[in-house]
Backbone as numpy.savetxt, mean C-alpha at the origin, in Angstrom:
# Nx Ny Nz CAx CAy CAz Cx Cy Cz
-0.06 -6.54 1.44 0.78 -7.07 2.49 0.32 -6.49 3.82
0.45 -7.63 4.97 -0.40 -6.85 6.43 1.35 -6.50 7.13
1.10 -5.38 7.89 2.05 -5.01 8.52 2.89 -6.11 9.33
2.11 -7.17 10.00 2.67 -8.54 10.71 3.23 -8.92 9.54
3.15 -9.32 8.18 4.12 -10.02 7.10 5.83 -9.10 6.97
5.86 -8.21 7.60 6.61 -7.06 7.35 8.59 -8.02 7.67
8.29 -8.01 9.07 9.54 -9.14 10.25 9.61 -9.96 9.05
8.53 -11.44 8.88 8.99 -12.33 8.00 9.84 -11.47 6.72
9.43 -10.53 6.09 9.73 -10.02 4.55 11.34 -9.84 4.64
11.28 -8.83 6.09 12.53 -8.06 6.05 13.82 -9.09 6.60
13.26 -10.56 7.43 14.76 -11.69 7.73 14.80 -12.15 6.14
14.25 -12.01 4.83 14.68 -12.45 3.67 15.48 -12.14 3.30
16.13 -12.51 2.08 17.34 -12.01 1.49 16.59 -11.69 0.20
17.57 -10.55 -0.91 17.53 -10.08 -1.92 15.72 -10.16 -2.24
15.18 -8.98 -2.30 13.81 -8.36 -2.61 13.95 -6.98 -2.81
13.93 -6.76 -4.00 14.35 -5.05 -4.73 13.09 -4.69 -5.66
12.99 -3.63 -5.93 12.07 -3.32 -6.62 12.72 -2.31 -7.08
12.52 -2.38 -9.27 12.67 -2.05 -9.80 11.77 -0.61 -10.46
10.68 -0.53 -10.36 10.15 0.75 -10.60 9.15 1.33 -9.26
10.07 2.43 -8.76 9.48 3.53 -7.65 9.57 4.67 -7.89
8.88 6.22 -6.97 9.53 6.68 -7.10 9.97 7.42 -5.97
10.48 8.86 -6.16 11.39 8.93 -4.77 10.17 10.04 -4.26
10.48 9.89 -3.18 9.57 10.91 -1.85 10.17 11.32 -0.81
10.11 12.37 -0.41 11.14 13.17 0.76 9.74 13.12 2.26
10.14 12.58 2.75 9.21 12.33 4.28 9.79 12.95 5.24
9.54 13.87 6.09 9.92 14.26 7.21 9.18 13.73 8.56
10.11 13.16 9.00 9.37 12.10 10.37 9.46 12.90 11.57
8.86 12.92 12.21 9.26 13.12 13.81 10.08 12.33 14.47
10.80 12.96 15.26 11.80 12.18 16.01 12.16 10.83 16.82
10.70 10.46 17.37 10.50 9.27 18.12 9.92 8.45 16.26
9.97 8.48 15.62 9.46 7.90 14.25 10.45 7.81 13.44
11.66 8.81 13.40 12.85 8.13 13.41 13.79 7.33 13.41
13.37 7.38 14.81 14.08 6.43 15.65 13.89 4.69 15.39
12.61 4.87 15.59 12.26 3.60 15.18 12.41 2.61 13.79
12.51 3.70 12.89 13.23 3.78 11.51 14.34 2.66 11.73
15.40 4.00 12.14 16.99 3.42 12.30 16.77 1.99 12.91
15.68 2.33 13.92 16.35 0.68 15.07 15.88 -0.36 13.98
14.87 0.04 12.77 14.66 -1.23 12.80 15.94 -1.27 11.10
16.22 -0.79 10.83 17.54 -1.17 10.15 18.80 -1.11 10.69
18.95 -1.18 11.81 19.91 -1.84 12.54 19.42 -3.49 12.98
18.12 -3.43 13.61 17.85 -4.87 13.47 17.78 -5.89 12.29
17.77 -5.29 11.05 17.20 -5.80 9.99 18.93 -5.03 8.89
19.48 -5.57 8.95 20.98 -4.48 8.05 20.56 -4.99 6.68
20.53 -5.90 6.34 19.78 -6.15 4.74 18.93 -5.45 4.23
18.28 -4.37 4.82 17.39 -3.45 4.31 17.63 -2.07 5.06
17.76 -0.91 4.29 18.18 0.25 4.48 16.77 1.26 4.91
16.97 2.36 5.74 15.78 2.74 5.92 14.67 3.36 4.71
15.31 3.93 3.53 14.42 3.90 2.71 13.48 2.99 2.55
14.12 1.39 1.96 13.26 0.02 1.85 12.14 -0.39 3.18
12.88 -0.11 4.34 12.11 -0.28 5.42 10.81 0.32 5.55
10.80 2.03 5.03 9.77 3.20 4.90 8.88 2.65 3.79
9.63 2.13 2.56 8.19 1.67 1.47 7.18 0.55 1.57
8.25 -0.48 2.53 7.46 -1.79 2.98 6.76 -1.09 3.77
6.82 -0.19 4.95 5.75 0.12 5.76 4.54 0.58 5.40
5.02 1.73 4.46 3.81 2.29 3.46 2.98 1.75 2.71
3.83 0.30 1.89 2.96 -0.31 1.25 2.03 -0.92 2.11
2.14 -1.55 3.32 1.85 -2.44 4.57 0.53 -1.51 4.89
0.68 0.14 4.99 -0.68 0.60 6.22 -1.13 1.19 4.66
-1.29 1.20 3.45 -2.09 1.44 2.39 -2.92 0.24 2.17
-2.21 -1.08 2.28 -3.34 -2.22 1.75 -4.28 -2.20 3.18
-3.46 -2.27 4.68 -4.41 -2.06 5.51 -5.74 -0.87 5.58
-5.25 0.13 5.27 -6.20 1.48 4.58 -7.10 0.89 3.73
-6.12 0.20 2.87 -7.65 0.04 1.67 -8.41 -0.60 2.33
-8.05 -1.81 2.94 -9.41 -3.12 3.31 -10.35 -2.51 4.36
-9.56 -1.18 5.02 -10.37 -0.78 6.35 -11.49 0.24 5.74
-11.47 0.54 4.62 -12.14 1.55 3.72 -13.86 0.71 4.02
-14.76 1.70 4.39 -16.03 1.31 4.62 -16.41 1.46 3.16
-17.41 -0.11 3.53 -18.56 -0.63 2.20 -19.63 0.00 2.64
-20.06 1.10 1.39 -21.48 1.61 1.68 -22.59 1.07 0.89
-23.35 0.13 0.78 -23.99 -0.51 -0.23 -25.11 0.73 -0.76
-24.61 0.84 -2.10 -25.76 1.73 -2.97 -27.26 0.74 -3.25
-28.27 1.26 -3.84 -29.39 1.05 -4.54 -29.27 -0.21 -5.97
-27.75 -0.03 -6.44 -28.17 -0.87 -7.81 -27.52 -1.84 -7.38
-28.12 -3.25 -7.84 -27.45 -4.54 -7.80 -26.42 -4.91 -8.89
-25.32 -4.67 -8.47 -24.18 -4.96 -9.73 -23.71 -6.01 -9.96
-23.93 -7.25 -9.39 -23.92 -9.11 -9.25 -24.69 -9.88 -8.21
-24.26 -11.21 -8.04 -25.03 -11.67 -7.13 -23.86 -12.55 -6.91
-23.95 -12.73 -5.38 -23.11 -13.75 -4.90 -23.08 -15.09 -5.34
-22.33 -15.92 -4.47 -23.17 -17.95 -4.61 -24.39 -18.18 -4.58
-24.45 -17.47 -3.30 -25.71 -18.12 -3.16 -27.35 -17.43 -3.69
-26.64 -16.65 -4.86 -28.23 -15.75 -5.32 -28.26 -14.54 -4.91
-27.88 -14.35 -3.43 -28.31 -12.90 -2.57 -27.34 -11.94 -3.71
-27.75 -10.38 -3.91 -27.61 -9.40 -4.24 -26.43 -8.82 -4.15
-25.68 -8.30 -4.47 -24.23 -7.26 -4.40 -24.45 -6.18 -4.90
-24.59 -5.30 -3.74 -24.73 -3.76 -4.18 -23.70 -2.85 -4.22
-24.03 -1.91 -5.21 -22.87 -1.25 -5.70 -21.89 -0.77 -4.55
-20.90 -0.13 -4.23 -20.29 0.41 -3.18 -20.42 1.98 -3.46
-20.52 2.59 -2.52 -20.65 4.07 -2.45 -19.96 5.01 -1.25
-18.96 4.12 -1.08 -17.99 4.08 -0.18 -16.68 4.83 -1.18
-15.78 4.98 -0.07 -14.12 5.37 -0.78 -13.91 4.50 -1.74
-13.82 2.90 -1.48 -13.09 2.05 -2.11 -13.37 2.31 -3.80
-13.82 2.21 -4.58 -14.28 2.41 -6.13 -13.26 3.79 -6.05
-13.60 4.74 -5.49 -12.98 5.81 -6.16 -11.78 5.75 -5.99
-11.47 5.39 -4.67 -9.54 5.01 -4.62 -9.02 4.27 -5.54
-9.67 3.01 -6.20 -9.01 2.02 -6.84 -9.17 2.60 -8.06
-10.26 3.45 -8.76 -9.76 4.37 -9.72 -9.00 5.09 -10.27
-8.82 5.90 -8.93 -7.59 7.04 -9.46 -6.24 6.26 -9.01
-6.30 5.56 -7.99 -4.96 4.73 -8.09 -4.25 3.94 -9.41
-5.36 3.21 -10.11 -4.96 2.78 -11.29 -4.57 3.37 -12.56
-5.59 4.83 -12.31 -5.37 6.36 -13.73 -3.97 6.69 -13.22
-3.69 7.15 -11.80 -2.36 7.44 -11.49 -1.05 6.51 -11.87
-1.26 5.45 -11.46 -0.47 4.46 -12.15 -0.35 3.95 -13.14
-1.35 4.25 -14.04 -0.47 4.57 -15.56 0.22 5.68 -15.96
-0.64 6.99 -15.19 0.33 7.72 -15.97 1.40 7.62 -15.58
2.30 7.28 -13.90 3.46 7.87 -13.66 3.99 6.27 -14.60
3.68 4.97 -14.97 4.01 4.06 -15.95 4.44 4.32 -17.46
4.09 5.35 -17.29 4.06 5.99 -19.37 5.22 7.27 -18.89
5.49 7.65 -17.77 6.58 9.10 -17.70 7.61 8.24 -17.45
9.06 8.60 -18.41 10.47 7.96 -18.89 10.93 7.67 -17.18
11.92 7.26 -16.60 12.61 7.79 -15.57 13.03 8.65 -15.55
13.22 9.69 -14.36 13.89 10.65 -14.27 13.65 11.99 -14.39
12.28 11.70 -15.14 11.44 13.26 -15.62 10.55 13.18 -14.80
């Protein structure tokens, strides 16, 4: 999700999510603020919900901004024939441990 989809998400009604988990954030004050105002603009969503949409919002932006370093081995080929080289960049290793991480906290009960 890009941070601009955020306004459209938050004038919706009923969008909950059933498995999270909890995180204690300490904001600065002007970051706060902006918090509250925007669940006062938005009362259907509480500032927690507001904080995970954001997070989720500048992580997918993070990921896509993650530099492609093209390695040595050709691991496919596009349409048109030309080469696809491996990445040797962040991205591979983020989407790794993101996915190992997300099974395990998927396999721990709630609550533990």
């Amino acid at each position: 999700m890009r941070i601009a989809e955020l306004i459209h998400r938050w004038s919706q009604e009923g969008q909950t999510r059933t498995d999270v988990r909890v995180y204690t954030v300490h904001l600065p004050l002007r970051d706060a603020a902006r918090v509250e105002a925007l669940s006062v603009m938005y009362p259907g969503r509480n500032a927690s919900q507001l904080m995970a949409d954001l997070v989720r919002a500048a992580l997918d932006e993070l990921e896509v901004a993650m530099p492609y370093i093209p390695g040595n081995r050709v691991i496919a080929e596009d349409d048109y024939g030309d080469p696809i080289y491996e990445d040797l960049g962040p991205t591979p290793q983020f989407y790794s441990l993101s996915h190992e991480i997300l099974r395990k906290l998927a396999a721990v009960p709630e609550g533990k």
